[in-house]
C-alpha atoms as a printed R data frame, in Angstrom:
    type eleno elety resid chain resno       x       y       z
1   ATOM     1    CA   UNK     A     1  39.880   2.731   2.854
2   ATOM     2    CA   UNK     A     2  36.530   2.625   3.136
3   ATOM     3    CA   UNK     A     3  35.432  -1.542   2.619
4   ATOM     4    CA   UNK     A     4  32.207  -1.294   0.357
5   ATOM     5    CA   UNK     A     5  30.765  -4.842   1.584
6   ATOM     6    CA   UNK     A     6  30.459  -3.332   4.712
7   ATOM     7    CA   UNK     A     7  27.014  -3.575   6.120
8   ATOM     8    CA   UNK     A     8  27.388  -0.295   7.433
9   ATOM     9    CA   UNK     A     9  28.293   1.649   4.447
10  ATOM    10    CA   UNK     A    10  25.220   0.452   2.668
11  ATOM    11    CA   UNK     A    11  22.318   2.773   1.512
12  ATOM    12    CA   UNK     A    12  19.978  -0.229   1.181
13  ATOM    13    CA   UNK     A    13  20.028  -2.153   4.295
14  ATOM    14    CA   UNK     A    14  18.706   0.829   6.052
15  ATOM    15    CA   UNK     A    15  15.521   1.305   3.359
16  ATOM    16    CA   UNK     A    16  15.161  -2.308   3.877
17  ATOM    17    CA   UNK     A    17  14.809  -2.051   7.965
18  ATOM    18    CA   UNK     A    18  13.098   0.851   7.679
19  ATOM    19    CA   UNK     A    19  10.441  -0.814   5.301
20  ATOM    20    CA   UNK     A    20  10.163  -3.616   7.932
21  ATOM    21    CA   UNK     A    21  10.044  -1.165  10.756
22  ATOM    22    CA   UNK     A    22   7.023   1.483   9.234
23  ATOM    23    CA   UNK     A    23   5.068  -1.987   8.480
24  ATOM    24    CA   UNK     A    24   5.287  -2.676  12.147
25  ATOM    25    CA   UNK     A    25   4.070   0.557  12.838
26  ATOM    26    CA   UNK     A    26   1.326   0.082  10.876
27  ATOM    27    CA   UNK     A    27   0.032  -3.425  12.173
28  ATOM    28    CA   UNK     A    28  -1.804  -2.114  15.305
29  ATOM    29    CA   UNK     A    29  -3.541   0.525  13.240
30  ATOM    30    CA   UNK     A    30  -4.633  -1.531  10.581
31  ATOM    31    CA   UNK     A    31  -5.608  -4.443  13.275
32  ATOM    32    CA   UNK     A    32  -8.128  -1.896  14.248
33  ATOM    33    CA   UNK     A    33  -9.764  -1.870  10.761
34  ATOM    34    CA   UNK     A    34  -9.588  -5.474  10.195
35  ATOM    35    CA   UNK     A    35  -6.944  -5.560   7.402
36  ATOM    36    CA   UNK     A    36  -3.455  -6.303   6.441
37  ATOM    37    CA   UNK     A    37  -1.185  -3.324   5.291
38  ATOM    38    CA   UNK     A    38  -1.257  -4.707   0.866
39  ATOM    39    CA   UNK     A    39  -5.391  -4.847   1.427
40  ATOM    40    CA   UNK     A    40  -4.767  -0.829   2.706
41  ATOM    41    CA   UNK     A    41  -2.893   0.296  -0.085
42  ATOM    42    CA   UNK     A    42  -5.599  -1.222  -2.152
43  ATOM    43    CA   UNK     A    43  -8.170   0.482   0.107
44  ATOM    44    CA   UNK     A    44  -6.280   3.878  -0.665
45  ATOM    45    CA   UNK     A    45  -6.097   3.290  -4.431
46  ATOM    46    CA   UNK     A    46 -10.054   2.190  -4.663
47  ATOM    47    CA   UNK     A    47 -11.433   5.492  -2.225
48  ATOM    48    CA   UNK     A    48  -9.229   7.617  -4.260
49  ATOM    49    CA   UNK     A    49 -10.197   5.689  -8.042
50  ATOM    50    CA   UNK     A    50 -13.357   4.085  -7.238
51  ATOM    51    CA   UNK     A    51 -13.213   1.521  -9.532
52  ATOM    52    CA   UNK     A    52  -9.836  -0.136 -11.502
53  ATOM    53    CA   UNK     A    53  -8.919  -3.183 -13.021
54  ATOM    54    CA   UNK     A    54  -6.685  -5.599 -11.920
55  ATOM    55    CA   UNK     A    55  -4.238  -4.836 -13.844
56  ATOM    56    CA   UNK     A    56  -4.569  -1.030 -13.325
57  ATOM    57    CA   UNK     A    57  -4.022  -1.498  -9.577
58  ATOM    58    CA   UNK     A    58  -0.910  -3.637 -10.133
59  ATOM    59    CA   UNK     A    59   0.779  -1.076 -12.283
60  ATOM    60    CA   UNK     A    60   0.016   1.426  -8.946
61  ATOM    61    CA   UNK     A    61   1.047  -0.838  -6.352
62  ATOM    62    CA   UNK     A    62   4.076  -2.456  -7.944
63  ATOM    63    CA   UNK     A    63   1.717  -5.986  -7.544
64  ATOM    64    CA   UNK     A    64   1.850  -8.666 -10.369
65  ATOM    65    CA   UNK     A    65  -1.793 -10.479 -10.783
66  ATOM    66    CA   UNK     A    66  -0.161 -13.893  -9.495
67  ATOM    67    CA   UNK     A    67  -0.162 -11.376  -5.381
68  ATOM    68    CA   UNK     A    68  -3.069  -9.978  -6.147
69  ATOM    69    CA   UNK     A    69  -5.499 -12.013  -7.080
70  ATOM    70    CA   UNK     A    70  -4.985 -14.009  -3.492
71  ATOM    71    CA   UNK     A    71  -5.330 -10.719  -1.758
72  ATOM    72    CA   UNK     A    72  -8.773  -9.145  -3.529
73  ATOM    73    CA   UNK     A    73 -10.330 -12.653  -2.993
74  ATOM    74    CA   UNK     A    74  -9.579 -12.341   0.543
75  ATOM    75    CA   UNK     A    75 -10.578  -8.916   0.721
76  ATOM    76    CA   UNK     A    76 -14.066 -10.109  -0.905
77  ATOM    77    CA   UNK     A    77 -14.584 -12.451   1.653
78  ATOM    78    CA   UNK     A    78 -14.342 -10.309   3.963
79  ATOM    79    CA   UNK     A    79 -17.051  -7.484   1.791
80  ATOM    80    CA   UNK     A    80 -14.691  -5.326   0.732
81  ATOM    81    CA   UNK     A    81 -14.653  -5.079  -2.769
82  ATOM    82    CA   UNK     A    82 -16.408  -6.437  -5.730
83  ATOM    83    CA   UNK     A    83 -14.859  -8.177  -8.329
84  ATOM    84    CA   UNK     A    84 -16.495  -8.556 -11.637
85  ATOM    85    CA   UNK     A    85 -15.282  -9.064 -15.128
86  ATOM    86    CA   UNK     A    86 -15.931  -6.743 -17.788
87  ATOM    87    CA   UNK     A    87 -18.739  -7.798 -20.163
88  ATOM    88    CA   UNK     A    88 -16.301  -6.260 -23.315
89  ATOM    89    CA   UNK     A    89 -13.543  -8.512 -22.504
90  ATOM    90    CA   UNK     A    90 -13.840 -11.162 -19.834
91  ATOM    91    CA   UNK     A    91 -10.475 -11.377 -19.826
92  ATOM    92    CA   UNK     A    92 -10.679  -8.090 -17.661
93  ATOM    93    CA   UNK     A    93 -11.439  -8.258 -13.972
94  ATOM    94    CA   UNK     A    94 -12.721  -4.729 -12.276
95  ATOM    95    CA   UNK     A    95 -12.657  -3.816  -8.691
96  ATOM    96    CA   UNK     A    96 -14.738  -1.732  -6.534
97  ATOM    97    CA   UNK     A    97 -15.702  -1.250  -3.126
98  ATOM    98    CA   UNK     A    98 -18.862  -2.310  -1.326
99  ATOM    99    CA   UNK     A    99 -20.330  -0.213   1.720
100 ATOM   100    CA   UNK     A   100 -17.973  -1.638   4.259
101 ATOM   101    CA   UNK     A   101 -14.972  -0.595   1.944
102 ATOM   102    CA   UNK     A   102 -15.975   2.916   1.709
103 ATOM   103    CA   UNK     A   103 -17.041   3.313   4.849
104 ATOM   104    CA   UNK     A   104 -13.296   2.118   6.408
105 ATOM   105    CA   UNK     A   105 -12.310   5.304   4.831
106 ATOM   106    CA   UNK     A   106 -13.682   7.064   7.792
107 ATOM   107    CA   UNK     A   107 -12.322   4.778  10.326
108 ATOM   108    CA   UNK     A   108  -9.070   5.157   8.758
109 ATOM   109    CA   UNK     A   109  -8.508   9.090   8.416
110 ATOM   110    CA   UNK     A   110  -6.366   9.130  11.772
111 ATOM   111    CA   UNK     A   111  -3.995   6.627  10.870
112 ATOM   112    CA   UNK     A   112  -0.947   8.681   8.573
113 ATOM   113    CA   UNK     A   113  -1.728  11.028  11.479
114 ATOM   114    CA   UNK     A   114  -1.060   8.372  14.383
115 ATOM   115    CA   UNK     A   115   1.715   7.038  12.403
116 ATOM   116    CA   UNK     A   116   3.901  10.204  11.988
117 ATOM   117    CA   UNK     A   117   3.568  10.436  15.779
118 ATOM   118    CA   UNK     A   118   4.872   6.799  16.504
119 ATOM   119    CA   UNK     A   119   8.093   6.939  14.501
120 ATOM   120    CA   UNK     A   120   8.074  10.664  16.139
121 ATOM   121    CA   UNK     A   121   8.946  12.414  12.543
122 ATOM   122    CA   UNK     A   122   7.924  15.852  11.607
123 ATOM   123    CA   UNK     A   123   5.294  16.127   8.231
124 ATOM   124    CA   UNK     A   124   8.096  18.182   6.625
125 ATOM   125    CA   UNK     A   125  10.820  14.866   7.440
126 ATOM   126    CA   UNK     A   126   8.247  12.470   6.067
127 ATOM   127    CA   UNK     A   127   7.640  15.100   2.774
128 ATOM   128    CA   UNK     A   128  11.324  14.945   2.331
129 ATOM   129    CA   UNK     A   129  11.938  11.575   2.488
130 ATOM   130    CA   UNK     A   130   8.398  10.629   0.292
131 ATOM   131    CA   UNK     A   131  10.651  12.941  -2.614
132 ATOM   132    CA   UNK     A   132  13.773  11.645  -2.703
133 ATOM   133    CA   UNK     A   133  12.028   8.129  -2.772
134 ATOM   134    CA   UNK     A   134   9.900   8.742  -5.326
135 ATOM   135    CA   UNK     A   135  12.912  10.302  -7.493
136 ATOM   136    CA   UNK     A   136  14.538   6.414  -7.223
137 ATOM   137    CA   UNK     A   137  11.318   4.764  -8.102
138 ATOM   138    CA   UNK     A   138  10.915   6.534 -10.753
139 ATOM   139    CA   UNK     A   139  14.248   6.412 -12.394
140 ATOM   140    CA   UNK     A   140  13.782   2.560 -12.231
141 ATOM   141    CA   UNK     A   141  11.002   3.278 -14.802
């Protein structure tokens, strides 16, 4: 019989190390732009959006305001987005990006590119495994 509690049998310690294990992919890339992989993922959601709200960007990246807040001021510090509050509600905070945040777009084009070549995965692989993923996620909705 198959023993359940058996770290082999499980489907989640291998999401967990592979998590760990695309972040470490990552980390030289992003060293190259200056950034940590949560302020990418807000990068992504900004040069895609332009401009969101705090709590808009949480909803996308799955971020209370309590990790967030930390990282934007960081990332502002560093010129990478603005924060301001919205004059209708100042309870609001918007985000955009400043010059150096849209222009690390550019510099960061070759990086799913680089990345599907380090953990030496085909775009179809990576499509397949972005699906089933997603269908999880969003069944925990």
């Amino acid at each position: 019989m198959n023993d359940l509690l058996n770290l082999k049998n499980q489907v989640c310690f291998p999401i967990y190390a592979l998590a760990k294990e695309v972040i470490n992919q990552y980390r030289p890339l992003l060293e190259e732009l200056d950034v940590t992989y949560p302020q990418y993922l807000v990068l992504m959601v900004l040069w895609d959006l332009e401009e969101q709200t705090v709590g808009q960007l949480g909803e996308k990246l799955f971020l209370d305001s309590g990790t967030l807040t930390p990282l934007l001021k960081r990332m502002e510090q560093k010129n990478m987005v603005i924060r301001k509050r919205s004059s209708n509600d100042e309870r609001i905070v918007k985000l955009s990006l400043t010059q150096k945040g849209l222009d690390l777009k550019e510099k960061a084009e070759y990086i799913p590119q680089r990345l599907m070549e380090s953990m030496k995965v085909s775009e179809d692989e990576l499509i397949e495994l972005k699906i089933i993923i997603t269908k999880i996620l969003n069944k925990q909705k």
